[in-house]
N, CA and C of each residue as an Amber inpcrd file, in Angstrom:
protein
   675
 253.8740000  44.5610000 107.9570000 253.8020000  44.4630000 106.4910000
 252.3440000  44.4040000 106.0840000 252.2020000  45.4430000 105.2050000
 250.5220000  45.1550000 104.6450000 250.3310000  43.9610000 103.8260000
 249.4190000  43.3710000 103.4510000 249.2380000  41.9780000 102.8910000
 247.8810000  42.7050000 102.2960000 247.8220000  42.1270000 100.6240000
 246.4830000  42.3190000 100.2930000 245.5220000  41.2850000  99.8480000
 244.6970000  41.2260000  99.3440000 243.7340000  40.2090000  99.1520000
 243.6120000  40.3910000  97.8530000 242.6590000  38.9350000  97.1790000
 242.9490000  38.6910000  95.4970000 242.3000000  39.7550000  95.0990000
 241.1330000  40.2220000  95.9340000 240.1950000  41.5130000  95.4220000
 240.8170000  42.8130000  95.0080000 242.2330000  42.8240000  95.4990000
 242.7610000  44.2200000  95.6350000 242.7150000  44.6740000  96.9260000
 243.4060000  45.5200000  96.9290000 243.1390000  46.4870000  98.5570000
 243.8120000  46.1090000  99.3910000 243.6680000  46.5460000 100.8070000
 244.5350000  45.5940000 102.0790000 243.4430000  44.8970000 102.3780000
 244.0990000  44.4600000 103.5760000 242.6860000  43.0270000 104.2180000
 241.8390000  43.8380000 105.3010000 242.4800000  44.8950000 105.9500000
 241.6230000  45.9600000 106.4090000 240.9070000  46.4570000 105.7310000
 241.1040000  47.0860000 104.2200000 239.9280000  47.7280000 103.4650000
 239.3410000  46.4960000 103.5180000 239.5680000  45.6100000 102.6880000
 238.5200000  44.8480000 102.8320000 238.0920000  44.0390000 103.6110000
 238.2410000  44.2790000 104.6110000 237.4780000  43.2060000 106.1080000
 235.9140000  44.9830000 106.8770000 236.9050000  45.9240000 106.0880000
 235.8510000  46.8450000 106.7630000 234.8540000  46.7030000 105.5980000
 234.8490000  46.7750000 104.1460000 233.7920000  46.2850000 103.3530000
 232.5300000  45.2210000 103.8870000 233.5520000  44.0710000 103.7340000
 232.4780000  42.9410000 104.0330000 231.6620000  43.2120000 105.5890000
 232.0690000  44.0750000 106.1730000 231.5110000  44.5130000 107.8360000
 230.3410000  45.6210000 106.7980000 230.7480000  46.7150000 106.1430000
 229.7220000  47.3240000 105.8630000 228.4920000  46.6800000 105.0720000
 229.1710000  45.1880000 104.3700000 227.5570000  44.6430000 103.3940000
 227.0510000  43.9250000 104.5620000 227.7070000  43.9630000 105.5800000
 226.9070000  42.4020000 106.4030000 225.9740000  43.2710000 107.5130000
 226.1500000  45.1770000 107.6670000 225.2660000  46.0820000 108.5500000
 224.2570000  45.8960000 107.9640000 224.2790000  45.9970000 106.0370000
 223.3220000  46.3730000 105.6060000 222.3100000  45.4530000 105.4350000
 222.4060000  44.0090000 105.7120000 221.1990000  43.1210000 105.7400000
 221.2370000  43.3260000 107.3710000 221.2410000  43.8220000 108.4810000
 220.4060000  43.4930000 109.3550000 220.1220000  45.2990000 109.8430000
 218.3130000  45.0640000 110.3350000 217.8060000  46.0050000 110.4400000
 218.6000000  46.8080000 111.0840000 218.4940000  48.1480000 110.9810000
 219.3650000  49.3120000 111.5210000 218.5730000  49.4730000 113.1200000
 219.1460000  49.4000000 114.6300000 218.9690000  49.7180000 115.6470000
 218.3700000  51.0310000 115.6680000 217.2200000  51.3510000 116.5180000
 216.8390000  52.5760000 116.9770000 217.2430000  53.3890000 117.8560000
 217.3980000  54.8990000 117.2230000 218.4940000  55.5320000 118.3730000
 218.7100000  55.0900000 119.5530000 219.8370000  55.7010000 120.0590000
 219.8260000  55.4320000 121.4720000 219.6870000  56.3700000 122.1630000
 218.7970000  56.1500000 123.6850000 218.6240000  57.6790000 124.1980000
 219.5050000  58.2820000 124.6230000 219.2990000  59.6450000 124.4360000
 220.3400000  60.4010000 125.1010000 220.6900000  60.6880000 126.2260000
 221.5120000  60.4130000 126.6550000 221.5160000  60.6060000 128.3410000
 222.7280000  61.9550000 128.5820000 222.2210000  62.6500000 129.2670000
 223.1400000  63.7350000 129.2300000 223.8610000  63.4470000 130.2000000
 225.5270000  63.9600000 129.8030000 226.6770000  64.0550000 130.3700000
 226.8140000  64.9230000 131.4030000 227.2580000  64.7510000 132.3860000
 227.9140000  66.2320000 133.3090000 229.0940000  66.8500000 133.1470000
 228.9690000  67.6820000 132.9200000 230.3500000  68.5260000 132.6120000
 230.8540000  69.2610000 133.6140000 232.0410000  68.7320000 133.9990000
 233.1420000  68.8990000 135.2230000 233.3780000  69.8350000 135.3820000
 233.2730000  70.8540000 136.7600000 233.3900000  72.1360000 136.8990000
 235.0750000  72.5180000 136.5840000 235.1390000  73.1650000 136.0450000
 236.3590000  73.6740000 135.6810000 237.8140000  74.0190000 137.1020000
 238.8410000  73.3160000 136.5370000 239.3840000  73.4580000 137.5160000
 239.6300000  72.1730000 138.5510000 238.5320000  71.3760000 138.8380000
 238.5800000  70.5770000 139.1980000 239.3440000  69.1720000 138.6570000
 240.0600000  68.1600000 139.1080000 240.8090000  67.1560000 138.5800000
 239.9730000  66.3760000 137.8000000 238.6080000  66.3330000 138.1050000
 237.6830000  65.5770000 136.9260000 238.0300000  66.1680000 135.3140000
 237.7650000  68.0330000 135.6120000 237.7740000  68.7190000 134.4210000
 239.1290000  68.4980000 133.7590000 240.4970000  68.7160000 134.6310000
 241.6050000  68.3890000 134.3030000 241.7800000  67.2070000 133.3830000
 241.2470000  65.9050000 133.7160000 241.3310000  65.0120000 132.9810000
 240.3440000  64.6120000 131.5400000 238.8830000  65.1330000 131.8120000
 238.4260000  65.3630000 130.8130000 238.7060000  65.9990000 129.4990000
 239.5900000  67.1130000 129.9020000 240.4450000  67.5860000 128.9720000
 241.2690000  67.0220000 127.7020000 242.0090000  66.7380000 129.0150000
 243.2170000  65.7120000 128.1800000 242.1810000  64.2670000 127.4750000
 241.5460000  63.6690000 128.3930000 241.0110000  62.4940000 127.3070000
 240.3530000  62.9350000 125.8990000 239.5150000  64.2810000 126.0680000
 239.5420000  64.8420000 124.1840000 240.3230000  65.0200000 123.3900000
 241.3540000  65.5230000 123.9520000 243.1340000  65.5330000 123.4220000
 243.0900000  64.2090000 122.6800000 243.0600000  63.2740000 123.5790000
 243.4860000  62.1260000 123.1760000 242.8790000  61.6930000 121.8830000
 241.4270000  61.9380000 122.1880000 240.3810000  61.1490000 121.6760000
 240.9600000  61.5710000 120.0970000 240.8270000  62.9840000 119.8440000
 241.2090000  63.8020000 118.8030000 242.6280000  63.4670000 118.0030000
 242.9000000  62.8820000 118.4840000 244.2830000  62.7160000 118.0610000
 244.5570000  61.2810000 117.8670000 243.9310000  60.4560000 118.2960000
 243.2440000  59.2580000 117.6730000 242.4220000  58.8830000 116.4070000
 241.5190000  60.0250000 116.2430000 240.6560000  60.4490000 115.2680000
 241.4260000  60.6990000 113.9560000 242.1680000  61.7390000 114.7040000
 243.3590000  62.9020000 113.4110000 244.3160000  60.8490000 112.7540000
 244.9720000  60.1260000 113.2190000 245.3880000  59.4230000 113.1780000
 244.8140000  58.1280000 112.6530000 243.9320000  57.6630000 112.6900000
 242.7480000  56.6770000 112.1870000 242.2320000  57.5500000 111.1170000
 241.8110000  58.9460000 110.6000000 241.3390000  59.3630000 109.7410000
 242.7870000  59.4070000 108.7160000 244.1730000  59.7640000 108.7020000
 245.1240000  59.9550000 108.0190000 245.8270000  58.3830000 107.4800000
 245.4130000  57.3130000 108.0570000 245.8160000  56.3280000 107.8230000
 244.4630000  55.8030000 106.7490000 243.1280000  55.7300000 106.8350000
 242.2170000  55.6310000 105.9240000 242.5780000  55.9220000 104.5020000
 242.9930000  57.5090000 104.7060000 243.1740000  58.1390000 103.4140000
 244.3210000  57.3300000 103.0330000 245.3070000  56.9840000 103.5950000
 246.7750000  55.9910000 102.4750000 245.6580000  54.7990000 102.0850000
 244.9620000  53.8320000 103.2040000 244.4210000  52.7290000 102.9260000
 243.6540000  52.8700000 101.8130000 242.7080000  54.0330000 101.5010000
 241.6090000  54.0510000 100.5120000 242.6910000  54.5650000  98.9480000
 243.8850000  55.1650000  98.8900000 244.7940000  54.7630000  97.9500000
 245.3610000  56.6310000  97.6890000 244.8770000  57.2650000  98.5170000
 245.2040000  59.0350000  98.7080000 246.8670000  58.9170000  98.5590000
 247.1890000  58.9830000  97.2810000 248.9820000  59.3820000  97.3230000
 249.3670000  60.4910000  97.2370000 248.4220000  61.8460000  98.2500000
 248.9690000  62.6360000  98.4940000 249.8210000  62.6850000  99.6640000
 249.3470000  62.1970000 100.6680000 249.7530000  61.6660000 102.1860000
 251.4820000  61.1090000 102.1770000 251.8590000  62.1390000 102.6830000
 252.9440000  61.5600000 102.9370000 253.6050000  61.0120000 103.9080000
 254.9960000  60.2210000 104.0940000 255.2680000  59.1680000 104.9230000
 255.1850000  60.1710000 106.4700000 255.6690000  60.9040000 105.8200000
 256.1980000  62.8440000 107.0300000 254.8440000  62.5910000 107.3630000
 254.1000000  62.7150000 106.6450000 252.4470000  63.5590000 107.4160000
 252.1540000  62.5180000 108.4370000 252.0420000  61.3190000 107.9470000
 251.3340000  60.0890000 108.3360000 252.7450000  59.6950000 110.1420000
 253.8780000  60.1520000 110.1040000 254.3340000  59.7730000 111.6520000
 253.9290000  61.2790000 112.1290000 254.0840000  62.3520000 111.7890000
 253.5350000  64.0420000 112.3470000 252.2400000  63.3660000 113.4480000
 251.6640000  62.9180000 112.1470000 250.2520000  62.8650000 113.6120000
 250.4430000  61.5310000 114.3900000 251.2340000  60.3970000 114.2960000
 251.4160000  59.4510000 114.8950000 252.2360000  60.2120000 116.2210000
 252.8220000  60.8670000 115.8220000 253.6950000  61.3750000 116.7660000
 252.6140000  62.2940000 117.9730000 251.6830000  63.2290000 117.1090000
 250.9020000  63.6200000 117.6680000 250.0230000  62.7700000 118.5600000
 249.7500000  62.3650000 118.1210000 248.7930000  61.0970000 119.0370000
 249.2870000  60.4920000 119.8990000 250.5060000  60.0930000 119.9240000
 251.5790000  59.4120000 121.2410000 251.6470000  60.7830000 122.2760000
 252.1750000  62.0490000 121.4710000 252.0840000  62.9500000 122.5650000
 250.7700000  63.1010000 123.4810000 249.9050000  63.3470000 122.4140000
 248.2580000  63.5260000 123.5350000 248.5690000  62.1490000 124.2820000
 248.7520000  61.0300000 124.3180000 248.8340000  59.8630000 125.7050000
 249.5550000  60.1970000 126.7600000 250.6940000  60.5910000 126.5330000
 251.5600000  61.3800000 127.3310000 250.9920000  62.4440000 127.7410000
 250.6420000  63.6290000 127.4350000 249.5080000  64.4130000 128.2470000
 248.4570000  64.0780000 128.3780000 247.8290000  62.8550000 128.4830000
 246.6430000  62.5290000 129.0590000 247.1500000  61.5160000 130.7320000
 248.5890000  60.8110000 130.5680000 248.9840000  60.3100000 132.0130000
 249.6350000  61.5980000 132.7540000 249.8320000  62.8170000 132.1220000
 250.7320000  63.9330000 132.8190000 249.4220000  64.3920000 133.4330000
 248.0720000  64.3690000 132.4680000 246.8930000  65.0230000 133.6050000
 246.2250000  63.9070000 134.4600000 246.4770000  62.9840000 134.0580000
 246.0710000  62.4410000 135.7570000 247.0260000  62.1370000 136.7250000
 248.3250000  62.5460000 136.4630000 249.4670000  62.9310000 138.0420000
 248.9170000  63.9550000 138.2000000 248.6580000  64.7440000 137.2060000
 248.1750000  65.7570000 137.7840000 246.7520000  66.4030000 138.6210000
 245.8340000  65.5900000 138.3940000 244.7920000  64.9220000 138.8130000
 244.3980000  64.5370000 139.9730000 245.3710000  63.4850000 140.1210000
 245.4640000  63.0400000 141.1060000 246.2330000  63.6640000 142.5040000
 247.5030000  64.2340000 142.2180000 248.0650000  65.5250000 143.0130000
 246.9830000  66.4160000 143.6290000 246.2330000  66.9820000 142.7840000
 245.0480000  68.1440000 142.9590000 244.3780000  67.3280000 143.8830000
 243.9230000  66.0300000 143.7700000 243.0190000  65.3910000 144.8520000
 243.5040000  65.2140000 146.3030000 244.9030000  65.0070000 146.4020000
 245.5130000  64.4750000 147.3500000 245.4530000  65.9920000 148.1070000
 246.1160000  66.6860000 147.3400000 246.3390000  68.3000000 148.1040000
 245.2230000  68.3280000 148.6200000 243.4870000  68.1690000 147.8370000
 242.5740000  68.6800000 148.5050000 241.8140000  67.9650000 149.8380000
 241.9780000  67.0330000 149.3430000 241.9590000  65.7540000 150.6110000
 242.7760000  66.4210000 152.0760000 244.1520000  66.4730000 151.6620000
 244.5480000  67.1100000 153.1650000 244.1440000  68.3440000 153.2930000
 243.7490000  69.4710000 152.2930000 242.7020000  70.3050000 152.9190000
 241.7550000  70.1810000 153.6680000 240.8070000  69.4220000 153.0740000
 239.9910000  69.1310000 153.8210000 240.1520000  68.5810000 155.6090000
 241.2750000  67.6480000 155.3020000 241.2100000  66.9440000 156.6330000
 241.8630000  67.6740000 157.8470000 242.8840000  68.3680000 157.2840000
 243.2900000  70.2370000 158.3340000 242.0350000  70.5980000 158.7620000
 241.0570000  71.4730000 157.5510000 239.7290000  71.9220000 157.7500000
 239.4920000  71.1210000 158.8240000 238.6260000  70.2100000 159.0090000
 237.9690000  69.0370000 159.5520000 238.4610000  68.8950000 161.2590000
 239.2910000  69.1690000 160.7410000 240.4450000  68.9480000 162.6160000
 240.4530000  70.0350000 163.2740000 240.7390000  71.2530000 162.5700000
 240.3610000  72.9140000 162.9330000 238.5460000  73.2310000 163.7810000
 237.8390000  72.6030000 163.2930000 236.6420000  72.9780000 163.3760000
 236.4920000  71.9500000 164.6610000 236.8160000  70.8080000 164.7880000
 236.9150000  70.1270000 165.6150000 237.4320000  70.1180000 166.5640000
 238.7100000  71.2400000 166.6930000 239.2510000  71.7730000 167.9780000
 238.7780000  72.8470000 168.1110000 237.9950000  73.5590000 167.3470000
 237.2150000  75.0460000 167.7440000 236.1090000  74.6770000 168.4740000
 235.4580000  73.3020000 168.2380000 234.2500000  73.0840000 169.0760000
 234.6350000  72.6310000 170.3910000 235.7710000  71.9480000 170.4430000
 236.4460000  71.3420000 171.7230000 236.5550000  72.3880000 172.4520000
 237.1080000  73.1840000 172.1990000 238.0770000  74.6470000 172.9820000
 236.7940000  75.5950000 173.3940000 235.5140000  75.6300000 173.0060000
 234.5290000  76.4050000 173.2120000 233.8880000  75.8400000 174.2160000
 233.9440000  74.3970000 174.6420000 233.8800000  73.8520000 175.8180000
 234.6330000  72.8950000 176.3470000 235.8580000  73.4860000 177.1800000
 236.5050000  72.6480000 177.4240000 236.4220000  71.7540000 178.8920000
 237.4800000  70.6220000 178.6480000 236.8680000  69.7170000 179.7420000
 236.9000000  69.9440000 181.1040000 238.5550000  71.2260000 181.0930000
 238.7000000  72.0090000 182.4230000 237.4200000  72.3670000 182.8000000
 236.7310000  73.1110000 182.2150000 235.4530000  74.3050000 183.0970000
 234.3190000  72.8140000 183.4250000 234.6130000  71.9280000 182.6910000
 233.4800000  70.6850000 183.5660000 234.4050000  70.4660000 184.8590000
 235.3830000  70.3120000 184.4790000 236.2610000  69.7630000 185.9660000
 235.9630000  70.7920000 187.1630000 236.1060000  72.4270000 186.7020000
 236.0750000  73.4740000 187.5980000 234.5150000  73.5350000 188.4970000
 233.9380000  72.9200000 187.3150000 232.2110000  73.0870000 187.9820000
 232.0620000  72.1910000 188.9300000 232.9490000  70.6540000 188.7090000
 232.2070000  69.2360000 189.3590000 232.9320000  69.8060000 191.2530000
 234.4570000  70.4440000 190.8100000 235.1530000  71.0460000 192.1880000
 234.3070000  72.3110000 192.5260000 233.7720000  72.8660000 192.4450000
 232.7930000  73.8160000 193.2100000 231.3010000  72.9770000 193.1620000
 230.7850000  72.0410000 192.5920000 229.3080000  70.8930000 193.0460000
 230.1550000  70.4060000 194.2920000 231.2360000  70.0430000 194.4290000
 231.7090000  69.1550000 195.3490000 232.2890000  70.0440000 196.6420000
 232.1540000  71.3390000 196.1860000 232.7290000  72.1550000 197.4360000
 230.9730000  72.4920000 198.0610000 230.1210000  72.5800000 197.4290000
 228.5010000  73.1610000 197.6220000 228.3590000  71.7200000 198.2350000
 228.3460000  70.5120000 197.9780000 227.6110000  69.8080000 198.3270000
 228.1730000  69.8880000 199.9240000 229.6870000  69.9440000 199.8080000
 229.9630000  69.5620000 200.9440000 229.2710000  70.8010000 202.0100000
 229.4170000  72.0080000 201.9390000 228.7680000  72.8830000 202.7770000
 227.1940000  72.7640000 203.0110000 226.8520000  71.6420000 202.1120000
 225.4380000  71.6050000 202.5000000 225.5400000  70.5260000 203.3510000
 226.1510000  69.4890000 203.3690000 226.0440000  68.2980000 204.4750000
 226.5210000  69.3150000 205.4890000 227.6560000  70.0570000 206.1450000
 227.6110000  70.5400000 206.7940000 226.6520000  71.5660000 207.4130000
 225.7120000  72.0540000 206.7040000 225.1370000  72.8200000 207.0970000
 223.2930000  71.8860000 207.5520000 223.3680000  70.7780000 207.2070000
 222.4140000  70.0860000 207.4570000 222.7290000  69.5480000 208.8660000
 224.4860000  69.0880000 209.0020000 224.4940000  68.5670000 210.0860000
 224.4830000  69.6380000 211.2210000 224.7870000  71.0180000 210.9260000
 224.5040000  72.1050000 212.4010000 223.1400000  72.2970000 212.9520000
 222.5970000  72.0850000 211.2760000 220.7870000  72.2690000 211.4800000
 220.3990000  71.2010000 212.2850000 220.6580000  70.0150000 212.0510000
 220.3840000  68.5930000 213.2370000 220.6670000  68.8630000 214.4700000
 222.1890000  69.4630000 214.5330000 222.6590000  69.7010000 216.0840000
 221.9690000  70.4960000 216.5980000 221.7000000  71.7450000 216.2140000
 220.7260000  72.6780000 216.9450000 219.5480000  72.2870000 216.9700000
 218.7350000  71.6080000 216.3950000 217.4660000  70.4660000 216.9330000
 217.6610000  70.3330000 218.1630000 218.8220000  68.9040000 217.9770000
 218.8050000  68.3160000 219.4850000 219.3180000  69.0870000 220.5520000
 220.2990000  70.1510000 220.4770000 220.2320000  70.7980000 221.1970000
 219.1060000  71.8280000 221.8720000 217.9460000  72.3350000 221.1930000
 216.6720000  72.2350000 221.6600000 216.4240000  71.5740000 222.1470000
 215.9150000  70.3410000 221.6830000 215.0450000  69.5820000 222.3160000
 215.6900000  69.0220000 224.0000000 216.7340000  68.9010000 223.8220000
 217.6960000  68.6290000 225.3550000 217.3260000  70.3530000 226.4600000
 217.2740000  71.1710000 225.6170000 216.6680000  72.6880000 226.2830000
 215.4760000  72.4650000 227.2540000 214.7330000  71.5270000 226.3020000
 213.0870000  71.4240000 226.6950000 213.4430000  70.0260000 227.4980000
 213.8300000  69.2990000 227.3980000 213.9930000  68.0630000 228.4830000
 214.3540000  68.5980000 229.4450000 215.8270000  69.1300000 229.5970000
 216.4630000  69.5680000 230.9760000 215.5520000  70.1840000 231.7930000
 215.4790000  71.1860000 230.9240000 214.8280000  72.9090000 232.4300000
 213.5840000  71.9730000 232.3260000 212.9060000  71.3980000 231.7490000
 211.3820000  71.4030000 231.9160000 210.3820000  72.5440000 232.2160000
 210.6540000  73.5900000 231.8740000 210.0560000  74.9630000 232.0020000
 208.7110000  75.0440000 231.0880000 209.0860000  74.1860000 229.8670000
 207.5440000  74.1520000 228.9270000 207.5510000  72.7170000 228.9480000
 205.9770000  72.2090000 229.0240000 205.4960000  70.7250000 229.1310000
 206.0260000  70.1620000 228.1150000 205.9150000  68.9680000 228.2230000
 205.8760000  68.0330000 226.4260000 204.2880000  68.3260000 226.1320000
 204.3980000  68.1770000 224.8700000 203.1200000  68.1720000 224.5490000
 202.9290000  66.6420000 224.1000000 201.7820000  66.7660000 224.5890000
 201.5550000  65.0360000 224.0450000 200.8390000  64.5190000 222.7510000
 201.3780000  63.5290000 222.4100000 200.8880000  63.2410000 220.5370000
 199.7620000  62.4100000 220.3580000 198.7300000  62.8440000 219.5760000
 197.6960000  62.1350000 219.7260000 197.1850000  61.8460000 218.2510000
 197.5770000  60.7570000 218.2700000 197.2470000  60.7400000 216.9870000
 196.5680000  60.6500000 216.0880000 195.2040000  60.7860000 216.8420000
 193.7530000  61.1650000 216.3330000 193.5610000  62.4870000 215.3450000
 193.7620000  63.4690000 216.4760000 194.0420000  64.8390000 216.2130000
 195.3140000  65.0480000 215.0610000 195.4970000  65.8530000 214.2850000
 196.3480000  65.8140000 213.6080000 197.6320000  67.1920000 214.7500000
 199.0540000  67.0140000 214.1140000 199.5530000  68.1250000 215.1900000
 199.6810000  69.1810000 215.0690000 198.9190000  70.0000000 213.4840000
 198.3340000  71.4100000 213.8800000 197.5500000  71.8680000 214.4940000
 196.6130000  71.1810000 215.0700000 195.8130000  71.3830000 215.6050000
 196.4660000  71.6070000 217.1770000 197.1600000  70.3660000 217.6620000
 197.6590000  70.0590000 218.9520000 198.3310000  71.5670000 218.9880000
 199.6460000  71.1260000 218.1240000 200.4520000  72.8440000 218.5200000
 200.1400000  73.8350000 217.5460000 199.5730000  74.8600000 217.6970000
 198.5870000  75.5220000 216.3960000 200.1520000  76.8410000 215.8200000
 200.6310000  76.9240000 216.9500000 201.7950000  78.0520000 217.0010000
 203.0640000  77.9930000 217.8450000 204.0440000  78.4170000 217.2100000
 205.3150000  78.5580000 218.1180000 206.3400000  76.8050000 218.3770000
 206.8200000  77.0710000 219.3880000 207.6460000  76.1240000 219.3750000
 207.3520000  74.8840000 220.0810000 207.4860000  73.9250000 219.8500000
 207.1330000  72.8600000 221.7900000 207.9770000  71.9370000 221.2120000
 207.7220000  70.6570000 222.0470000 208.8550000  69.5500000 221.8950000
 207.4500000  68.4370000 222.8640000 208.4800000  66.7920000 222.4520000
 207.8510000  66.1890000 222.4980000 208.3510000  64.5710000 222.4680000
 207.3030000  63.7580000 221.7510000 207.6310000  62.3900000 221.6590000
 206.6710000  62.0670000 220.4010000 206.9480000  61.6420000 219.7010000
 206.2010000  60.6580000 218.2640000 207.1060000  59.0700000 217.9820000
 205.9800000  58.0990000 219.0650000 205.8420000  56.7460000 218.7820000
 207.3110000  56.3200000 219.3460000 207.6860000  57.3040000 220.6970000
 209.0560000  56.9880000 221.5730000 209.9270000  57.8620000 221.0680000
 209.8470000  58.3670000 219.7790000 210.9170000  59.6450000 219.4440000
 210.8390000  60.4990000 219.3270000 212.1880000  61.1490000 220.0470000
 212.4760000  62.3580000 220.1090000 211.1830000  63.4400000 218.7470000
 210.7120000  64.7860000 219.6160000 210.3700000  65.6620000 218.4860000
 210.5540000  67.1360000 218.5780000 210.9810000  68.0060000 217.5130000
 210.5630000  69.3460000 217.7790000 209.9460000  70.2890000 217.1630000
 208.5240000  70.7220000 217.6240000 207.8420000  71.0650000 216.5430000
 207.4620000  72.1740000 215.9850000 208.1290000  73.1090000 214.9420000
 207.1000000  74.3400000 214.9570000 206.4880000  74.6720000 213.9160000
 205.1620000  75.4040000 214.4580000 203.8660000  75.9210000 214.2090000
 203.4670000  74.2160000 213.6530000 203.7420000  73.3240000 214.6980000
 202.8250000  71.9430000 213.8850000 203.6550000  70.8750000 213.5330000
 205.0750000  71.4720000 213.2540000 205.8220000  70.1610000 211.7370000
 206.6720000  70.4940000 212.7350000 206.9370000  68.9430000 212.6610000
 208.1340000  68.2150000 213.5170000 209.7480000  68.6710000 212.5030000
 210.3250000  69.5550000 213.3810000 211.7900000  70.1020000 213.1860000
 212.9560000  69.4680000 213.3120000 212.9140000  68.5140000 214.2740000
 213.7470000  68.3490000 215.1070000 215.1430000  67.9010000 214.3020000
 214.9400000  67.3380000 213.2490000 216.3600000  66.8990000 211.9930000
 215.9860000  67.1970000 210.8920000 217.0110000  66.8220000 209.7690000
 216.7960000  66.7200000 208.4190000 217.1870000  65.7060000 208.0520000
 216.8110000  65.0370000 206.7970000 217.3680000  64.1100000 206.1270000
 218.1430000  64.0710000 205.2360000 219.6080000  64.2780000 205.7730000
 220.7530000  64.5520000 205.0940000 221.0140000  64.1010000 203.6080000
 220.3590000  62.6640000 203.8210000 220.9410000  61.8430000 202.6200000
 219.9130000  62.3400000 201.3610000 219.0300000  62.1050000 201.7510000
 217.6610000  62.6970000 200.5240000 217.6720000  64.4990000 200.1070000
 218.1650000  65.1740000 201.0980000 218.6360000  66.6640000 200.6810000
 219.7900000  66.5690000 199.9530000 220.6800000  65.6040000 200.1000000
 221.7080000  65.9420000 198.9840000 221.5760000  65.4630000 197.7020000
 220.5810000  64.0950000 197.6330000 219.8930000  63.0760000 196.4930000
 219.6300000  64.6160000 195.7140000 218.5930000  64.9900000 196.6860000
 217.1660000  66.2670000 195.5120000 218.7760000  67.2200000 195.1350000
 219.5160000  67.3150000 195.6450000 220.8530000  68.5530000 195.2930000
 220.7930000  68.1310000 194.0290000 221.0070000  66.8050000 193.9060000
 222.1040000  66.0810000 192.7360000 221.2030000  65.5570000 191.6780000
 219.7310000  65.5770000 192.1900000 218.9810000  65.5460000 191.0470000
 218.7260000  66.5660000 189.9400000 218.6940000  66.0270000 188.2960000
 218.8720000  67.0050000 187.5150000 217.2840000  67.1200000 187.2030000
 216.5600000  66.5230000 187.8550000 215.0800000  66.6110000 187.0280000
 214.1770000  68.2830000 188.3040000
């Protein structure tokens, strides 16, 4: 029920009066800066909803401006006109919650786009190296290494089997180690055999042959530097 005041009018006209004499004694504020808006690429659920909230806004406007005109005393306005845009204005709310289901739908869809995307690319990088061909490589390192211990240990055996050559027949001397002299010098060429500090040796052109060091040849294998 409208209620009016002794002045005349409703208490809305006049409560917005006494608001307009009471702006006009205090100084008027200096603009405010402008800060520019971004405007939502089209299409997108931002833009979707931006939409509809002008809808709204407008139709709020249309509705607050048609009710003024009865308040300020316009008896052209009729009761029809004045629910038309009430009606209007309830509808824009209703299409302003229909665009953010809808809004929000668009996000969700794109979200699991994305996260398909995301998983795709992530098994394309997987599959371009997969863990089989590490497995296939570590079973052929492990088939190489092993032919190299084996092949270190024939290289040892045929040492000592030399050097037992040169013990048995005794056909070539030992040469003896001096360790003054260095043992290129001693054996300058070819093969001989021997003793260094009680052990077994076999030496050629100089450098003691007689084994390898299994464990440190397979270390340097397995080293990546």
């Amino acid at each position: 029920m409208t209620t009016f005041s002794k002045w005349g009018g409703t208490r809305s006209a006049l409560q917005r009066a006494e608001d307009r004499q009471a702006a006009e004694t205090v100084p008027a504020a200096g603009p405010a800066p402008v800060v520019p808006v971004a405007v939502p690429e089209p299409g997108t659920p931002e833009h979707i909803e931006a939409l509809a909230d002008a809808e709204t806004a407008q139709a709020a406007r249309d509705l607050e401006a048609i009710e003024e005109r009865v308040i300020n005393g316009d008896e052209s306005v009729t009761p029809e006109q004045v629910e038309q845009v009430r009606g209007l204005a309830r509808f824009a709310r209703l299409r302003r919650e229909a665009a953010a289901r809808k809004a929000e739908a668009q996000r969700e869809r794109e979200a699991e786009e994305r996260r398909v995307a995301t998983l795709a690319e992530a098994q394309r990088l997987m599959d371009a190296a997969p863990k089989s061909a590490v497995y296939e490589k570590l079973a052929a390192a492990q088939h190489a290494v092993t032919e190299l211990r084996e092949a270190i240990d024939a290289y040892n055996e045929a040492g000592q089997a030399a050097w037992q050559v040169f013990a048995q027949t005794k056909g070539v001397p030992a040469t003896i180690f001096d360790p003054v002299t260095p043992m290129q010098y001693q054996v300058k060429a070819g093969l001989a055999w021997g003793y260094i500090h009680g052990m077994q040796a076999l030496w050629l052109d100089g450098v003691n042959v007689i084994s390898l060091d299994r464990a440190g040849i397979v270390r340097r294998a397995l080293d990546e530097g």
